[in-house]
C-alpha positions in Angstrom: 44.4 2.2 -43.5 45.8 5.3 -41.9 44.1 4.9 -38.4 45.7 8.3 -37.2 44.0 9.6 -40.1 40.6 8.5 -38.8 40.9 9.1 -35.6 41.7 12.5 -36.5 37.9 12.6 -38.3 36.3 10.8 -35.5 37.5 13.5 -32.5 37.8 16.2 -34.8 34.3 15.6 -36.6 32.3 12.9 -35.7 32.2 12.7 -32.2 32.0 16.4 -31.4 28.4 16.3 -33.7 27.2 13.3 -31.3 27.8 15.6 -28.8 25.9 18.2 -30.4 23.1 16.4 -31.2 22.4 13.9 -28.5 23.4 15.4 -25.4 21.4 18.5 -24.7 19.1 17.4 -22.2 21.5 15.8 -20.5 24.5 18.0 -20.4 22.3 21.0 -20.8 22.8 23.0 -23.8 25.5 25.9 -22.6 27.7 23.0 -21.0 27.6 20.5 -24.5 28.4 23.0 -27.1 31.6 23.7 -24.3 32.4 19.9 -24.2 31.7 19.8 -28.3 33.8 22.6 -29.0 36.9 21.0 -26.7 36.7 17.4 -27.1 38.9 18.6 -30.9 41.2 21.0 -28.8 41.9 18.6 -26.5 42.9 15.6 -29.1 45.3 17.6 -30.7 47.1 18.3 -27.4 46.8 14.7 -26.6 48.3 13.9 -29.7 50.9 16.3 -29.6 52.1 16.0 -26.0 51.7 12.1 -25.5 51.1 10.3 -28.6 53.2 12.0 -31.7 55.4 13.8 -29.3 57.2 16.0 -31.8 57.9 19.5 -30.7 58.7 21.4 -34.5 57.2 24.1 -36.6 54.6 22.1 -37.6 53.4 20.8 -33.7 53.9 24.6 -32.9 51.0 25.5 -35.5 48.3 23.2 -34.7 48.8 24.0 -30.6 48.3 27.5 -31.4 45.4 26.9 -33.5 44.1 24.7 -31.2 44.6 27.4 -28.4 42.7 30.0 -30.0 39.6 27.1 -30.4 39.8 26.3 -26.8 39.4 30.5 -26.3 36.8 30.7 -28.8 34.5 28.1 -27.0 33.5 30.2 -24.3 32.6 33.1 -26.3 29.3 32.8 -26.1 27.4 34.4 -29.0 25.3 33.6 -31.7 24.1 34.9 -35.4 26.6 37.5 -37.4 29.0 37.1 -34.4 28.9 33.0 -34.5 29.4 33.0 -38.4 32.1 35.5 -37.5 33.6 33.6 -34.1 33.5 30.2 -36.4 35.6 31.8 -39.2 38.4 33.1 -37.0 40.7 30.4 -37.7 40.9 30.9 -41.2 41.7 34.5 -40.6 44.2 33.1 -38.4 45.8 30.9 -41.5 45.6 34.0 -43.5 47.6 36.0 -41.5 50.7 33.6 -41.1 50.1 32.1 -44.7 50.3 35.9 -45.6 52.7 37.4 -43.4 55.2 34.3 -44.5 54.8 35.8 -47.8 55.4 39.3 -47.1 58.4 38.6 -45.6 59.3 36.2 -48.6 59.9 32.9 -46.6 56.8 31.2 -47.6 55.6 29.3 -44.7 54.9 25.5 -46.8 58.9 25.4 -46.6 58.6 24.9 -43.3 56.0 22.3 -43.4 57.9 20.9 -46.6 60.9 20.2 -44.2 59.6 18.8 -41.4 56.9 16.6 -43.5 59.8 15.0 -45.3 61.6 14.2 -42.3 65.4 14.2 -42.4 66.6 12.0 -40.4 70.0 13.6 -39.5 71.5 17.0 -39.3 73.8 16.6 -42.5 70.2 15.5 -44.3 68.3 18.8 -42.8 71.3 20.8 -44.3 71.1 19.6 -48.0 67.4 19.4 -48.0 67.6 23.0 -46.8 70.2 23.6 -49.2 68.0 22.0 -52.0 64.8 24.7 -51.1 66.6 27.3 -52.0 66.9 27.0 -55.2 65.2 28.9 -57.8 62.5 27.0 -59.0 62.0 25.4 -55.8 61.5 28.4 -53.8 59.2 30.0 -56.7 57.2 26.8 -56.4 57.2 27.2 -52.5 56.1 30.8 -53.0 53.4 29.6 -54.9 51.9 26.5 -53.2 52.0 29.1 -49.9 49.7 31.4 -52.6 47.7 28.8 -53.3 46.9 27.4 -50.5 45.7 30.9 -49.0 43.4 31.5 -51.8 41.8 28.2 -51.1 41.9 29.0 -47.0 40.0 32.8 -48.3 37.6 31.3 -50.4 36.4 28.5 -47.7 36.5 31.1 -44.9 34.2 33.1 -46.7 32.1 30.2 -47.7 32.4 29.3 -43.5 31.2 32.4 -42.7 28.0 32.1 -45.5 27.4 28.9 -43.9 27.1 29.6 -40.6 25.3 32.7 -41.6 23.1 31.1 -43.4 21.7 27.6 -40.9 23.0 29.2 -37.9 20.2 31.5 -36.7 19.0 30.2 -33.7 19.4 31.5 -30.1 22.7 30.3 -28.6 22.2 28.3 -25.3 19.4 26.4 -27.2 19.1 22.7 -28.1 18.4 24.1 -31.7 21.3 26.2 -31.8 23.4 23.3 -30.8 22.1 20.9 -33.6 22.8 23.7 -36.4 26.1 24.2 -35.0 26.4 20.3 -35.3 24.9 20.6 -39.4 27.3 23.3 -40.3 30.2 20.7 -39.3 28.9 18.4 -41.0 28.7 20.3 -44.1 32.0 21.9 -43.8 34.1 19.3 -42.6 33.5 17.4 -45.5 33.3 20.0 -48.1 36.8 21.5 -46.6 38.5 18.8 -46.1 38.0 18.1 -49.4 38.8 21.0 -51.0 42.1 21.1 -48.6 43.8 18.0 -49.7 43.0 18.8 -53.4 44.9 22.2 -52.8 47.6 20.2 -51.0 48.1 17.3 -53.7 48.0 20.1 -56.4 51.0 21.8 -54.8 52.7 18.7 -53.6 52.9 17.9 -57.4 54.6 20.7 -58.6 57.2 21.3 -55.8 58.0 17.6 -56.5 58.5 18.5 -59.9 60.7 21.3 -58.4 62.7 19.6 -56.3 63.3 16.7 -59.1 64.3 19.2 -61.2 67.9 19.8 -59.6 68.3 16.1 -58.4 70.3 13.5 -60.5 69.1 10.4 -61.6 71.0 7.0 -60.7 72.4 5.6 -63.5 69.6 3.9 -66.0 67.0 4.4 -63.2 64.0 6.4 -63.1 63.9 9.4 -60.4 60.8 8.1 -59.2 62.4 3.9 -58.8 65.4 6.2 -56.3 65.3 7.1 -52.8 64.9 10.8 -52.7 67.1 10.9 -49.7 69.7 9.0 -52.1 69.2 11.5 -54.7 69.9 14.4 -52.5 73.4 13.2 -51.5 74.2 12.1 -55.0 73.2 15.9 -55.9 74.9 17.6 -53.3 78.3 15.8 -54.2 78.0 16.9 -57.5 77.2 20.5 -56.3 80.0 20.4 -54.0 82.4 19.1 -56.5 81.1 22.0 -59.3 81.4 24.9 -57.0 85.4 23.4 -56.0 
């Protein structure tokens, strides 16, 4: 079981719609959708500062999206400007999944990099060596496309949401428990829909990368170490382009 995984559910999801829903009356209904809201802010920047403590593109990210949630949570508003509030995080992704296209470094090579996890500089250097490659960077280019088109279409679907069961009066215990049902919804529905998106692309960069990389005698690429396969492959580059 990937108990980083669920824990990432239970403070991201689970515990910040107990909040919502149980603690009105006794937090009063201003000061628990606050405390809702920052109890997810503030487990990413416990994870990030004392628990994963990795400083890197990716840890970068997440702090600044979890910034602009801490922010959010004391705007205080409610009906077309809550749907819209809710949804500013996926115009955030837009913009740097967009922008890291215009500028034609698609931002997944980043995340590509640091997920994989080289575990020395000469590593980094092939791996980064290995990304730009044709058909891996057109797969890169793609998986970043991909990814925003699923990041548009469930931002729009946020906002429809939101607009749609969040209609009472903010600073009310109702408005608190819609708040609460729209996570529920949409933290299942997106997180679905996210790691769907995600395992499509990892596929075909995989496919990619593998591609270039040599196999090990009679051995299937998939029976190697990738890491293995990368050095075999940058030998034989290196020995080609001499």
């Amino acid at each position: 079981m990937n108990y980083k995984l669920v824990l990432d559910i239970v403070m991201g999801s689970v515990i910040p719609i107990i909040i919502l829903n149980n603690l009105n009356e006794q937090l009063g209904t201003e000061t628990t959708y606050v405390v809702a809201a920052l109890v997810p802010v503030a487990w990413v920047l416990v994870d990030s500062l004392f628990i994963t403590k990795r400083f890197n593109f990716i840890t970068s990210y997440v702090g600044a999206f979890a910034m602009l949630r801490g922010l959010l949570a004391f705007w205080f508003v409610d009906g077309l400007q809550f749907a819209f509030k809710d949804s500013i995080g996926f115009i955030f992704t837009a913009m740097v999944f967009g922008g890291s296209m215009v500028i034609r470094r698609p931002i997944i090579r980043y995340f590509l990099i640091q997920g994989l996890g080289p575990s020395s500089p000469e590593q980094e250097k092939s791996l980064k060596v290995l990304v730009r490659q044709s058909r891996v960077y057109r797969s890169l280019f793609k998986a970043t496309k991909i990814l925003l088109m699923i990041n548009l279409v469930t931002g729009v679907a946020n906002f429809l949401i939101n607009l749609q069961i969040v209609v009472a009066d903010f600073g009310t215990t109702m408005f608190n428990q819609q708040v609460a049902q729209v996570n529920a919804i949409t933290h299942i529905l997106f997180t679905i829909s996210e790691f769907g998106g995600i395992g499509i692309v990892a596929m075909f960069i995989r496919r990619a990368m593998f591609y270039y990389l040599p196999q090990e005698g009679d051995k299937e690429q998939s029976d190697s170490d990738f890491w293995d396969l990368l050095q075999l492959w940058k030998t034989q580059k290196t020995a080609a382009d001499s």
